[in-house]
C-alpha positions as CSV (number, residue, x, y, z in Angstrom):
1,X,-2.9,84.9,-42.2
2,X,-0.8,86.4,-40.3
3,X,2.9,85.2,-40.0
4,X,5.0,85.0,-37.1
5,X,9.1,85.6,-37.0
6,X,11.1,83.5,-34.9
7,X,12.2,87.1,-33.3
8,X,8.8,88.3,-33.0
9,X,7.9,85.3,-31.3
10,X,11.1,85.6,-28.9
11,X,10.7,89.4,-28.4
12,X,7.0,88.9,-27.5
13,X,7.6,86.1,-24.9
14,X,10.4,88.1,-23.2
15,X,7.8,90.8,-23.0
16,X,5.6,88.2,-21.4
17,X,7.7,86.9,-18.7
18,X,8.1,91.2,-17.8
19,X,4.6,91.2,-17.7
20,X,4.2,88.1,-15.7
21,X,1.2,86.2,-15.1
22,X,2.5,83.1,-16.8
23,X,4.2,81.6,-14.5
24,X,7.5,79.2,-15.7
25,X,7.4,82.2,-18.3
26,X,10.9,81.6,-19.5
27,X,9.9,78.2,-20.5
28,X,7.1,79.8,-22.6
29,X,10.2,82.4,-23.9
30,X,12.4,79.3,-24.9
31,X,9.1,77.5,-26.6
32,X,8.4,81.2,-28.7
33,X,12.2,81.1,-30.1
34,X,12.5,77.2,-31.1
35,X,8.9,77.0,-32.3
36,X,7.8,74.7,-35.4
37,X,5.2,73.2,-37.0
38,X,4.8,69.0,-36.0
39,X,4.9,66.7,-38.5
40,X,1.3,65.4,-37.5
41,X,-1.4,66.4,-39.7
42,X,-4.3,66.3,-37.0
43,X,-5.3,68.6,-34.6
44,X,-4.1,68.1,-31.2
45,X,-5.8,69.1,-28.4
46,X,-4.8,70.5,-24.6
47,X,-6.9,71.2,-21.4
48,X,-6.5,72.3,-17.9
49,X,-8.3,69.7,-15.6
50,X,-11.0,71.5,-14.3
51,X,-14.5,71.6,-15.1
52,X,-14.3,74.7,-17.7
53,X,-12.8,71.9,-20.2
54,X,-16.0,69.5,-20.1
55,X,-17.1,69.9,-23.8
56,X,-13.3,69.6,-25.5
57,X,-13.3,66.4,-23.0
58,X,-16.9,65.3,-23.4
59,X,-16.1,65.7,-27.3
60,X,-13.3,63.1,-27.1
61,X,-15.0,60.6,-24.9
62,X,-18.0,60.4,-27.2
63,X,-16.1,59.5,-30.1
64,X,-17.0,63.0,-31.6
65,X,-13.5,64.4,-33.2
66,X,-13.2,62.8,-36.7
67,X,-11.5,63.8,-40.0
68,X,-8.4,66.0,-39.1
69,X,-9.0,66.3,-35.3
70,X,-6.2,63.8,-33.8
71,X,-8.2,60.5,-31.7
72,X,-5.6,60.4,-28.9
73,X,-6.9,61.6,-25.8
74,X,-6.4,65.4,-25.3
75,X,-3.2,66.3,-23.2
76,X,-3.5,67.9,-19.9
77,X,-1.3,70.4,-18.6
78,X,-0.8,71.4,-14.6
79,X,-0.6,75.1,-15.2
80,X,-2.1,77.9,-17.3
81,X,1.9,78.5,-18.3
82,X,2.0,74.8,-19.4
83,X,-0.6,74.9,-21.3
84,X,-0.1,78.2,-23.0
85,X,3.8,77.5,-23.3
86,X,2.6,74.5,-25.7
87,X,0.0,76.3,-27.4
88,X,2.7,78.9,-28.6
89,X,5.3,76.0,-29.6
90,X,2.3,74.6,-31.7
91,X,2.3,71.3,-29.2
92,X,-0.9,71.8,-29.4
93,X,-3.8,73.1,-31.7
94,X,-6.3,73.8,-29.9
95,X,-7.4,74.8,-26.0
96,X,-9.6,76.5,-23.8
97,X,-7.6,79.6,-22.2
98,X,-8.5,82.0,-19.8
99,X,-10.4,84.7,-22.4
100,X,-8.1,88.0,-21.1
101,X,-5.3,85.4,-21.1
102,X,-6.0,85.2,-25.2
103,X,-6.0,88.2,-25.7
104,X,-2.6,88.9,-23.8
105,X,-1.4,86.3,-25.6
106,X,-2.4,87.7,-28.6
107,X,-1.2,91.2,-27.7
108,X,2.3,90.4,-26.2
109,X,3.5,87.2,-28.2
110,X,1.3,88.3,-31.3
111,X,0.9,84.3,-31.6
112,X,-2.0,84.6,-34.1
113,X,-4.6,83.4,-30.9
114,X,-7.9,83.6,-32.5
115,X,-10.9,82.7,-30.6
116,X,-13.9,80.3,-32.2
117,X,-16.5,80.8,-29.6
118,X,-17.0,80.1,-25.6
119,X,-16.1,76.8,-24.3
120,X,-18.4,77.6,-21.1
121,X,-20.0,80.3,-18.9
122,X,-19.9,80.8,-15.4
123,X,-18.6,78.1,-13.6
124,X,-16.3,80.2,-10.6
125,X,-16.9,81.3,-7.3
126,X,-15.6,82.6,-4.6
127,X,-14.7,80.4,-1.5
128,X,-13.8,81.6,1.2
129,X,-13.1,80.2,5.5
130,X,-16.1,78.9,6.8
131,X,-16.4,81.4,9.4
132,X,-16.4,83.9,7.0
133,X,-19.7,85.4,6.1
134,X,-18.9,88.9,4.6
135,X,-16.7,90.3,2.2
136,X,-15.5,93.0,4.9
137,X,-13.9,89.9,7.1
138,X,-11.5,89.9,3.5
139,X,-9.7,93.5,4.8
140,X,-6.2,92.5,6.0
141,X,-6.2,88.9,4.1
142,X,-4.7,87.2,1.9
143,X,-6.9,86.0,-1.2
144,X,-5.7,83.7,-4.0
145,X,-6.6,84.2,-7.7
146,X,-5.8,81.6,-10.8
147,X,-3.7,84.1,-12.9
148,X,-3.7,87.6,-13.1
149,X,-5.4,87.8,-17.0
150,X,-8.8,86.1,-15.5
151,X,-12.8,86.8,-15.4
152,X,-11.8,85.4,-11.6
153,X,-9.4,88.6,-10.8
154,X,-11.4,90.8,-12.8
155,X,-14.5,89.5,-10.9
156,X,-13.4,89.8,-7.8
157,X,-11.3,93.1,-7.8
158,X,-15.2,94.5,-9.2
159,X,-16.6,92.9,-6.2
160,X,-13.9,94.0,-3.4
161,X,-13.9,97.8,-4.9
162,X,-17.7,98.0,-4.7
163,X,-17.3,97.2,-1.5
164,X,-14.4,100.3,-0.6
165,X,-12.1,97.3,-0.5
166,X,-9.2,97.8,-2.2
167,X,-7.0,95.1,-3.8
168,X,-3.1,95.0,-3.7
169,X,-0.4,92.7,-5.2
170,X,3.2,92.7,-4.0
171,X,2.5,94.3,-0.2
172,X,0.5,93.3,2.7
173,X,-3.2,93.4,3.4
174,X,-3.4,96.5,6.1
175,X,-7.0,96.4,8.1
176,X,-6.9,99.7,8.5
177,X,-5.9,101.1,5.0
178,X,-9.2,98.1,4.3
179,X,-6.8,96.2,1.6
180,X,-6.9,92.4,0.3
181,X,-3.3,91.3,-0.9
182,X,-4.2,89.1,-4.2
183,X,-1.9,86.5,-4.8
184,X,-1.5,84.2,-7.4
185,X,-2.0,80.1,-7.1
186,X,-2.6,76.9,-8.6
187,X,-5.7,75.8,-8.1
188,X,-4.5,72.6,-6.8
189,X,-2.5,74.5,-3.6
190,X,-5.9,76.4,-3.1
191,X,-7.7,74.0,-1.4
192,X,-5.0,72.6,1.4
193,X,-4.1,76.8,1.4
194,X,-7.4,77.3,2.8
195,X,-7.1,74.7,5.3
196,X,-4.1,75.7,7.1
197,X,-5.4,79.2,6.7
198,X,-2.5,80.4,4.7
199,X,-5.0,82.5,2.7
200,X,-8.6,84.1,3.7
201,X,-9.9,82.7,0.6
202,X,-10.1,81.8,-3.2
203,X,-11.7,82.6,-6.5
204,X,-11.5,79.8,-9.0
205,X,-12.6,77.5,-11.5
206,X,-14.8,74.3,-10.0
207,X,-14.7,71.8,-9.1
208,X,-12.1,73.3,-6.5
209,X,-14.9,75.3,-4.8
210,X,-17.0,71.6,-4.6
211,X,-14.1,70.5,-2.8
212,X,-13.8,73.0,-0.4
213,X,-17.6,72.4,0.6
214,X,-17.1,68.7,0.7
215,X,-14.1,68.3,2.8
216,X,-15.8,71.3,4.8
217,X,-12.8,73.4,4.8
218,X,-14.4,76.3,3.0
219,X,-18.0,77.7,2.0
220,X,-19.0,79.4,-1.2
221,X,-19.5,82.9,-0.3
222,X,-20.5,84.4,-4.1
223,X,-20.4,82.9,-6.8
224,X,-19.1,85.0,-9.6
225,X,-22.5,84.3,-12.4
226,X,-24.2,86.2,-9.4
227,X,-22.4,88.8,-10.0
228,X,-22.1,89.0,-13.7
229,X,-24.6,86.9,-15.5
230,X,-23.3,83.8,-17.8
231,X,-20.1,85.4,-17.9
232,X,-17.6,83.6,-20.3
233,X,-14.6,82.1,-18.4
234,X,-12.6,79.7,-20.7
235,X,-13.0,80.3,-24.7
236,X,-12.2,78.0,-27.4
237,X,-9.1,78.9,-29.0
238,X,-6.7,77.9,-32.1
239,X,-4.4,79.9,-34.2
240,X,-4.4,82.1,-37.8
241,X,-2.0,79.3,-39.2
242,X,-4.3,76.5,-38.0
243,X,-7.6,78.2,-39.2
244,X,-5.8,79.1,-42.8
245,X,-4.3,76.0,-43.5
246,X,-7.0,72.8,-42.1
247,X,-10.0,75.2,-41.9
248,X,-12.4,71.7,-41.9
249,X,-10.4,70.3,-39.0
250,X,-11.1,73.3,-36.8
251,X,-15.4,72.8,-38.0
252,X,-14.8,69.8,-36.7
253,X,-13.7,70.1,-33.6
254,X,-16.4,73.5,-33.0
255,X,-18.9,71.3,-34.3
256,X,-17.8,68.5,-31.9
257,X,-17.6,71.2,-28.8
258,X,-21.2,72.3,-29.7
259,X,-22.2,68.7,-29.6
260,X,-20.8,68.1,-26.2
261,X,-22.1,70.9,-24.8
262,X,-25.6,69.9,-25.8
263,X,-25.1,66.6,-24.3
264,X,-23.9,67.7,-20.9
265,X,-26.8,70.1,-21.0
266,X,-29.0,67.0,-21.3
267,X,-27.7,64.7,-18.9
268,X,-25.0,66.1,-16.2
269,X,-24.8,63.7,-14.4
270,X,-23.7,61.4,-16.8
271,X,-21.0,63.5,-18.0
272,X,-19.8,63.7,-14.9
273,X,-19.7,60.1,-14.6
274,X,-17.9,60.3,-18.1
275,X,-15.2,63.3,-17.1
276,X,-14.2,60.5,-14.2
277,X,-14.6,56.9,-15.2
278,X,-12.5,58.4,-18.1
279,X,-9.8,59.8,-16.2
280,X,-10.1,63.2,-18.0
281,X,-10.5,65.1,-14.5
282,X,-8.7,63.7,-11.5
283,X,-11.0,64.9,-8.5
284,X,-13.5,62.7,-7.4
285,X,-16.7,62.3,-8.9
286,X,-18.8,63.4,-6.0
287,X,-16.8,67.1,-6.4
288,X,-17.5,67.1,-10.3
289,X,-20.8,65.9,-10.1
290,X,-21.7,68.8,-7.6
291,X,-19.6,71.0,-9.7
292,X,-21.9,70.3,-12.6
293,X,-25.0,70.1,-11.0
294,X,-25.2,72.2,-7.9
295,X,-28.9,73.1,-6.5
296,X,-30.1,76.2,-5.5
297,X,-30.2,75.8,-2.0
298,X,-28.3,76.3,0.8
299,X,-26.9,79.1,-1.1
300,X,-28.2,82.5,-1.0
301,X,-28.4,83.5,-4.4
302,X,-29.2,87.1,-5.2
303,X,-30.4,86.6,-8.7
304,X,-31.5,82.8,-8.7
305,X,-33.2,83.4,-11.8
306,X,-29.9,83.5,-13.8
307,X,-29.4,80.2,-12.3
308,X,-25.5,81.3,-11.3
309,X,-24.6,78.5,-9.3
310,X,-24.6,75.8,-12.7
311,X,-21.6,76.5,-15.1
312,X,-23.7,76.6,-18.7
313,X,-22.4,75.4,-22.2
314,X,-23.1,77.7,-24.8
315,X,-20.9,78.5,-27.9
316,X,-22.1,82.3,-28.9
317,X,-19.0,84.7,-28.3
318,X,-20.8,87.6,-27.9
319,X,-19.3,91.1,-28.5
320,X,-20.9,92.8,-25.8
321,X,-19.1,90.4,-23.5
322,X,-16.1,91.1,-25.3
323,X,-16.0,95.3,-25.2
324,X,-17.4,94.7,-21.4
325,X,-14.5,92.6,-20.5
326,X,-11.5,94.9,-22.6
327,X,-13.0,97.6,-20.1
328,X,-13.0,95.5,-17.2
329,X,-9.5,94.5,-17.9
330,X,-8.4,98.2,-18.2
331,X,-9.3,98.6,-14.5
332,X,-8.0,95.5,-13.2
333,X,-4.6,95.7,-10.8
334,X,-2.1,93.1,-11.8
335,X,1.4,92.4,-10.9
336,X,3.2,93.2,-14.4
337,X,3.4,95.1,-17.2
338,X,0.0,96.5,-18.4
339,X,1.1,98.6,-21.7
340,X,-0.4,95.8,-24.2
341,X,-3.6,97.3,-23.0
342,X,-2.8,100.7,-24.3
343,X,-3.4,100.2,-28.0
344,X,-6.8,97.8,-27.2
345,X,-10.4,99.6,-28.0
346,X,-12.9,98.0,-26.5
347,X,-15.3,98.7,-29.4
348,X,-12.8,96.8,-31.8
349,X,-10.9,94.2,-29.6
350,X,-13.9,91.9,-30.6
351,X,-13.3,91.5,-34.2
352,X,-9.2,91.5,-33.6
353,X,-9.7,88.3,-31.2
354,X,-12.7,86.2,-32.8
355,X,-13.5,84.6,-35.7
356,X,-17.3,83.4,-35.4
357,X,-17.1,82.0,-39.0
358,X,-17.1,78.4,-37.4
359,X,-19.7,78.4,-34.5
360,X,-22.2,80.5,-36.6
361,X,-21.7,77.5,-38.9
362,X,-22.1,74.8,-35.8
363,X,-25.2,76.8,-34.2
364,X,-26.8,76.5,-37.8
365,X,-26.1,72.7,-37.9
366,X,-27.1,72.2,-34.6
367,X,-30.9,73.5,-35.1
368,X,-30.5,77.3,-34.8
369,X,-30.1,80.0,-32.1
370,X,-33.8,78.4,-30.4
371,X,-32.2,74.8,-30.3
372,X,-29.2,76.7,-28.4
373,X,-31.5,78.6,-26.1
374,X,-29.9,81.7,-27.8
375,X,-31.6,84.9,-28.9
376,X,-32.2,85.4,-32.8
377,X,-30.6,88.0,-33.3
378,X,-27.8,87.2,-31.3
379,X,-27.0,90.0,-29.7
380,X,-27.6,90.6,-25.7
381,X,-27.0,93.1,-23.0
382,X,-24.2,92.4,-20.2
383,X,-25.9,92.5,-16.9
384,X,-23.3,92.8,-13.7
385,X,-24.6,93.7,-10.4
386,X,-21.7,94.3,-7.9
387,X,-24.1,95.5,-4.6
């Protein structure tokens, strides 16, 4: 297990608010210095509302968590930083997070972040003015991204550069040096930002890009499990300490995660009846039930075979994914310090970030890889197209 100083702690959230990205960073600064174990024995667990937290929140409103998982419904926080600021302080237990976000945290607080398997994949797109029609209409624009550590930056800055479009942070979009300034935004302020046509467009998390099409302010231009195929966005996540010392509470909760997402699989309409009625998500039902459940049509989907427009729920964290996304993320322009990704291999981040002992252990309890729709051997090639 690996232990964690009070002056580690502060030293690495100091060097988080330099690298930015978390946003209310000194919070998260203050949170690393004073942080302690709570008194409560049960697992506690925090979400963003957005889609990407379906199973943790399907999980609680089917009476799933049990022995050492806490009963109380699962806290939500407005912002990645508010949610990562408690994870660190050990508010919480357990969350999904952004996957790069992990591993920064893992890298720059060395908060002991280990991953236990993918909460979701796909699940994003890109939305965009409804006039728009092709990525070049981007050059000289303003797009908005979630955080800077995301599959939704990373994603996008692929898609703009395959395209000779080149993304900037911290200077203005130029038309005829054929730049997109990337700035960063709640998901929440995308929607009325695209509106007033404050920004060109936005790459996020659903059901924000439902929305958009709903209130007809926006149209989904791409979404991003076109681009790279089930893609893992948000990833199940607890700590070393956690896993060391209440190792059956954390089965628990995987094997509770595995359960939900096997349910929503079944029936999505119903669980997004469920993420409503049950005030887990505060958009309307009508934007998570198309979130969850979009058809194919009217969207012109290059590989409709991968079925990229429906956000999937499998737990497998596989390690192609992983060394694919490390050398995605050595590519990727931020606004911050970059240096925690000097000492990262992307043939070994894998086993520094994820312990599999638990969702092997749920996918086995569940009915096997087949149940799971999962190869045997599990093991799979990453397939991105970008043109």
């Amino acid at each position: 297990m690996t232990v964690i100083s009070r002056r580690n702690l502060l030293a690495g959230a100091t060097g988080l608010t330099v690298a930015a990205g978390l946003f209310g960073s000194a919070d998260l600064v203050h949170s690393a210095a004073t942080a302690g174990r709570r008194r409560e024995s049960a697992l506690r667990v925090g979400y963003l509302p957005i889609t990407d937290a379906a199973p943790l929140l399907i999980a609680h409103s089917a009476g799933l968590y049990s022995s050492g998982v806490s009963n109380s419904k699962p806290v939500l926080f407005r912002s990645w930083a508010g949610l990562a600021e408690a994870f660190v302080s050990r508010q919480i237990d357990v969350a999904h997070l952004l996957m790069p976000m992990a591993l920064q945290l893992q890298r720059v607080l060395g908060a002991g972040v280990r991953v236990l398997g993918w909460n979701h994949t796909n699940g994003s797109a890109l939305t965009v003015a409804p006039d728009i029609t092709d990525l070049e209409q981007l050059v000289g624009t303003q797009v908005a991204i979630p955080f800077w550590w995301s599959i939704h930056n990373i994603v996008l800055q692929q898609l703009l550069r395959a395209h000779d479009i080149t993304p900037v942070v911290r200077r203005s979009a130029s038309r005829s040096k054929r730049t997109v300034e990337l700035v960063v935004m709640s998901p929440s302020d995308m929607v009325p930002a695209l509106a007033n046509r404050s920004i060109a467009g936005y790459v996020v998390a659903d059901p924000f890009n439902a929305i958009a099409q709903i209130k007809k302010i926006g149209r989904i231009h791409t979404f991003l499990g076109d681009v790279w195929r089930e893609h893992a966005c948000c990833v199940l996540v607890t700590r070393e300490d956690v896993i060391a010392e209440r190792p059956s509470a954390v089965q628990v909760v995987m094997d509770s995660v595995v359960t939900a997402q096997l349910q929503i699989t079944m029936d999505r309409n119903r669980a997004a009846g469920a993420l409503t009625s049950g005030s887990y998500l505060p958009q309307p039902l009508p934007a998570v039930r198309t979130a969850l459940t979009y058809p194919a049509p009217p969207y012109q989907l290059r590989h409709p075979d991968w079925s990229p427009q429906l956000v999937g729920f499998q737990p497998y964290p596989y390690p192609s994914f992983t060394r694919k996304l490390v050398e995605a993320m050595h590519d990727t322009v931020v606004d911050g310090d970059r240096s925690f990704l000097d000492d990262i291999d992307p043939s070994t981040a894998h086993e520094g970030l994820v312990n599999d002992t638990f969702v092997l252990k749920s996918i086995a309890a569940h009915g096997g890889t087949q149940a799971l729709g999962l190869p045997a051997d599990l093991v799979r090639a990453e397939q991105v197209q970008l043109l």
